[in-house]
matplotlib code that plots the C-alpha trace (Angstrom):
import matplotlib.pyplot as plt

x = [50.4, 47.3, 44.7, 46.0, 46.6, 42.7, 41.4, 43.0, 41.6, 38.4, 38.3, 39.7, 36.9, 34.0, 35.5, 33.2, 34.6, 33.1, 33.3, 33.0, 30.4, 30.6, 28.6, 27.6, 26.7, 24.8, 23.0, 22.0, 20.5, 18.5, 16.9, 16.2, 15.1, 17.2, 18.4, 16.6, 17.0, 20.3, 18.9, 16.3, 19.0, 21.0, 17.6, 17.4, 21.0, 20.4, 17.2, 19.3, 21.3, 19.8, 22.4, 25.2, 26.9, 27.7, 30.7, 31.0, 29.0, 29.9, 27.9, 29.1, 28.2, 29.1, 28.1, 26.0, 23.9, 24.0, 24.4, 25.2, 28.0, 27.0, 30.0, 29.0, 29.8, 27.4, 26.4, 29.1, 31.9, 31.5, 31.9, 29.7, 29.5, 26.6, 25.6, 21.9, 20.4, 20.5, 17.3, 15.2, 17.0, 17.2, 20.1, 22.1, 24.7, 25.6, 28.6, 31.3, 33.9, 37.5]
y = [-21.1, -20.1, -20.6, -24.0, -24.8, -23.7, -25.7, -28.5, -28.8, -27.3, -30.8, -33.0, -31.5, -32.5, -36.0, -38.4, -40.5, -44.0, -45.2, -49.0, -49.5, -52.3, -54.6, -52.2, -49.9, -51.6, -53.3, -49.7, -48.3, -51.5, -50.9, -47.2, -48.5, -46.7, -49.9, -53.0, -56.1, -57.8, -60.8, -58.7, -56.8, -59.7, -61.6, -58.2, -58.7, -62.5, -62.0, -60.1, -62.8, -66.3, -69.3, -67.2, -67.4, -64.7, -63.2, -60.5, -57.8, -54.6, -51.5, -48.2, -44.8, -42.6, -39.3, -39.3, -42.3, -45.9, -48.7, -52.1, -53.5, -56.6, -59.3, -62.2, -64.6, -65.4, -69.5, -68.0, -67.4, -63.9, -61.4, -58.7, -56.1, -54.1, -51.3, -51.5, -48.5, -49.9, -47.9, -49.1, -52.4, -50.3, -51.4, -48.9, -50.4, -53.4, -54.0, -56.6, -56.6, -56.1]
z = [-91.2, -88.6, -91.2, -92.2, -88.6, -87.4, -90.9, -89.4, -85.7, -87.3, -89.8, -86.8, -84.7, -86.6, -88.2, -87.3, -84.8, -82.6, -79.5, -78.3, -75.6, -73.2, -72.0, -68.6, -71.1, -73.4, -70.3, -68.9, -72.8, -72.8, -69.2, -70.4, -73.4, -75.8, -77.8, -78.6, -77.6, -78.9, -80.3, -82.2, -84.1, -84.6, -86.3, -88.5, -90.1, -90.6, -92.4, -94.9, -95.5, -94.5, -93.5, -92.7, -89.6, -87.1, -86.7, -84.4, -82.8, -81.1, -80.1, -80.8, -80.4, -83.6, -83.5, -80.8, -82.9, -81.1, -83.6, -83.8, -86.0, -87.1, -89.1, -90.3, -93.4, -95.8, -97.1, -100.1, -97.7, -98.1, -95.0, -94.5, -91.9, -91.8, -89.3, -87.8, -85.7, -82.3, -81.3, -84.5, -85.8, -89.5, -91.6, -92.0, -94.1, -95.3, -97.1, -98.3, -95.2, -96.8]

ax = plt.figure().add_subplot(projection="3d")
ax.plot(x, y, z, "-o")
ax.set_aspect("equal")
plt.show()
């Protein structure tokens, strides 16, 4: 029972796990320069997929990494969320939203 216990805190431990910034937040990285700008991440996931419309946007810290999560729907009516490094504006991931 110990083993299986300490495997389990051990695996809850290092799951990866992401925390919401708000806007206080995201206002202090940008002074310290440790995000870019907002619009220039935002103008990174649109030129990925011209026309669409933007969704939603939140910044998160995942494992110590700051990165914007970008939703938007595509001219197809398609939503797609992708991640973007909030330090470097590189896409991350980009996926079909479920």
């Amino acid at each position: 029972m110990r083993p299986l216990l300490l495997g389990l805190l051990l695996s809850l431990a290092f799951s990866s796990s992401a925390r919401d910034l708000n806007q206080d937040e995201a206002l202090r990285l940008r002074r310290e320069g440790l995000i870019l700008p907002l619009d220039q991440l935002i103008q990174a996931a649109m030129q990925r997929h011209p026309g669409a419309v933007l969704l939603e946007v939140e910044l998160e810290e995942e494992d110590g990494v700051l990165l914007y999560e970008v939703e938007l729907v595509t001219e197809q009516g398609v939503v797609r969320e992708l991640e973007l490094h909030a330090g470097t504006a590189e896409v991350l991931k980009d996926e079909v939203d479920d």
